[in-house]
N, C-alpha and C positions, 0 to 999 in steps of 0.2 A: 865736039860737044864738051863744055862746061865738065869737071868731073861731078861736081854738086848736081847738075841737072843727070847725069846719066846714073850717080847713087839713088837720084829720086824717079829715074824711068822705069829702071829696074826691078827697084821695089816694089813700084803700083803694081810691074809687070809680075814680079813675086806675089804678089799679094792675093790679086784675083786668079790666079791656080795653085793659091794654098792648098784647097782641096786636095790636092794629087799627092802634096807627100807624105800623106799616110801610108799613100799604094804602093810608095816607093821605097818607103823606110820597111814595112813588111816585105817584099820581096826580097830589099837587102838582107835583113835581118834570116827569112830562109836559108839564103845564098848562103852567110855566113855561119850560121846550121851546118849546112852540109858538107862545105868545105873545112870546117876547123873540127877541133879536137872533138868527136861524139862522145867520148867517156866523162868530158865537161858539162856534157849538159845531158847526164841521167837526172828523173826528178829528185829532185830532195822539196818535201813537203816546206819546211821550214824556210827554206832560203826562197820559196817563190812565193811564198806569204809576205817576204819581206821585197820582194822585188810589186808585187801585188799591192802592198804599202807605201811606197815609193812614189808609183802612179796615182792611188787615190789622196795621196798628200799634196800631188797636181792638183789635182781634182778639187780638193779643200780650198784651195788658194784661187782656182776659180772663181768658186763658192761663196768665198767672202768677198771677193773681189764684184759679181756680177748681183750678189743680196743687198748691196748698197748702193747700186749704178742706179740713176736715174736714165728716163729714155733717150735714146740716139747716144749714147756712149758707151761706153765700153766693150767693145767687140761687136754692135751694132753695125760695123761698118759692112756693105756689101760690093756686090763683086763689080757696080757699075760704080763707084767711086768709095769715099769716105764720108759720114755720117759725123757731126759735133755738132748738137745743139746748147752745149754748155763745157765749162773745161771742168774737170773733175781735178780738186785739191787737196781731198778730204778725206778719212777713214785709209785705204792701202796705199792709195796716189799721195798720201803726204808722205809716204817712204820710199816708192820707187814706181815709176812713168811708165812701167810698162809689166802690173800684175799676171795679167791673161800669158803673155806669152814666156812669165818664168814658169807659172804653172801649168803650162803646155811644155814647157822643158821637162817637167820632172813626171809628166803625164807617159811622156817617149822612154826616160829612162829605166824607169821601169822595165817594159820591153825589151831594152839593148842589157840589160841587167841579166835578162835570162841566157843570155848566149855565153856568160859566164867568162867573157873576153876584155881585157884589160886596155886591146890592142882596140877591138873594136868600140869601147866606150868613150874611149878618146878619139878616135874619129868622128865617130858621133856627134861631140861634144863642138869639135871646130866645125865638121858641115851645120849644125843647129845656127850656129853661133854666126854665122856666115849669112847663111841665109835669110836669119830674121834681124839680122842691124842692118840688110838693105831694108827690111820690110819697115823698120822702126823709123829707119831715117827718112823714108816718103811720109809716114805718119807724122812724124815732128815735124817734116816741111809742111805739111798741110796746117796742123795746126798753130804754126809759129806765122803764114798769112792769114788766120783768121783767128785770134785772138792777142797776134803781137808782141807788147811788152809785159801784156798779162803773164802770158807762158814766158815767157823769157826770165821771168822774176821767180817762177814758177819753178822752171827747168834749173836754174843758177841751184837750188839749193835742195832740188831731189834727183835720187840719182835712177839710172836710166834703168838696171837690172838686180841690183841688187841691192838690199835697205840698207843703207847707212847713208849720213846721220839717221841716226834713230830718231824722231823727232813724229810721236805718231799725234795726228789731228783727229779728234772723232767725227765719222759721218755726218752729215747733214739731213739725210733719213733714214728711214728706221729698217732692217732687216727685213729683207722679202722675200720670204718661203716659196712663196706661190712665182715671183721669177724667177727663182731657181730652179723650180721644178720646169717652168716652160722650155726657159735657156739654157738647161743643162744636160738634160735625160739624153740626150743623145752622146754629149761627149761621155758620160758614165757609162753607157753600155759599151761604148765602141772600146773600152780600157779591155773588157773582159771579152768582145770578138776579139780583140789582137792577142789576149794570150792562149785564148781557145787558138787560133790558127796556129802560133807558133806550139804550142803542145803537141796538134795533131799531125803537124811537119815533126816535130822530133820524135812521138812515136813511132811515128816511119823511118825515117833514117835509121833509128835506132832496131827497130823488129821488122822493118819489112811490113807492117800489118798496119791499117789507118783504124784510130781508135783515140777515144779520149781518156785523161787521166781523171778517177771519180772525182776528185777534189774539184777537178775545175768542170764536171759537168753541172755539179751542183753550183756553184758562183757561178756559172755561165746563164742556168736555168733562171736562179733567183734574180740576175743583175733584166735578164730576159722578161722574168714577168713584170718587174717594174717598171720596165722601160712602155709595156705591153699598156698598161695600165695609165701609167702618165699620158702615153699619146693618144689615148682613148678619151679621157678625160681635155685634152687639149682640143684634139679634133670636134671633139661632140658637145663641148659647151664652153661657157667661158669664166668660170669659174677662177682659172690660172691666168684670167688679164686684170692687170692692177694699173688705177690710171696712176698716169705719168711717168710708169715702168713699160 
């Protein structure tokens, strides 16, 4: 096989059990708990407000990122194929082809932040980085057969992961609250189960006693009622559907 086709097999193959590595990167992230230094990761309030920050600045970038998506774009895609009813050029995609998954970079960092490992953020950083330029490059295969020399002229002059040229294009429509809240409440709470888990793994390791740290019961609780409320309101009316989002 072709190496282009087996970058693009692998990817798909990546793609539709993206799902799983969350499960994986928490586990590791345990592991790596329990085996390294425990006097590195006593709480300190400050520095997990700041690793805490890290994640929701993911989360921002999202935010902007899916407030200006029109429908079937931007992380629309599902687990039986990819989704493009239009190419996005405009607002974040006129600085770099692939928003969602830098802001799912710095959603994870956070997390690998609190292990307080220099050793391990840098792992991190190449399995991340590994894994989603196959997923990116099934994506750009896909859309480089179904839009062409559009993308082509496109992709020439924005770059894949990170902005530069600075060259920003404003949106084509207008900021959408209401799919953000549909499309996003889920990735928002999930910031705050991963650091509830890794807290009540390091209370343990650390005392022997399974407990949370008050700080993160209350951001656990609050991120929990919102999440509680948005999907209530999703489920029970339609309020959060906006056409041609």
């Amino acid at each position: 096989m072709a190496l282009v086709h087996e970058f693009e097999n692998s990817g798909n193959w990546l793609f539709r059990r993206r799902s799983w590595l969350p499960v994986f990167m928490i586990i590791a992230g345990i592991m790596m708990m329990y085996l390294g230094n425990r006097q590195a990761i006593i709480f300190d309030m400050r520095d997990e407000l700041i690793f805490l920050g890290v994640s929701l600045f993911g989360e921002l970038i999202r935010i902007f990122t899916v407030g200006f998506a029109p429908k079937n774009t931007s992380g629309r895609n599902t687990i039986n194929g990819q989704l493009a009813d239009e190419l996005n050029v405009t607002g974040i995609y006129s600085l770099l082809r692939h928003p969602l998954y830098l802001g799912n970079f710095f959603m994870w960092l956070g997390p690998v932040l609190f292990l307080r490992s220099v050793g391990d953020t840098i792992v991190f950083g190449l399995i991340y980085w590994l894994y989603y330029e196959r997923i990116m490059f099934a994506e750009e295969q896909f859309l480089r057969k179904k839009f062409g020399d559009i993308y082509d002229k496109w992709s020439e002059n924005v770059s894949s992961f990170f902005p530069y040229p600075f060259k920003f294009i404003p949106p084509t429509l207008p900021f959408s609250v209401k799919n953000v809240l549909k499309r996003e409440y889920n990735s928002f709470v999930n910031i705050f189960v991963i650091f509830m888990l890794l807290d009540i793994f390091r209370n343990y390791f650390l005392s022997e006693r399974i407990y949370l740290t008050g700080i993160w019961i209350w951001l656990f609780v609050s991120a929990g009622v919102i999440w509680l409320a948005i999907r209530t309101i999703q489920k029970r009316t339609k309020w959060l559907e906006v056409e041609g989002r």
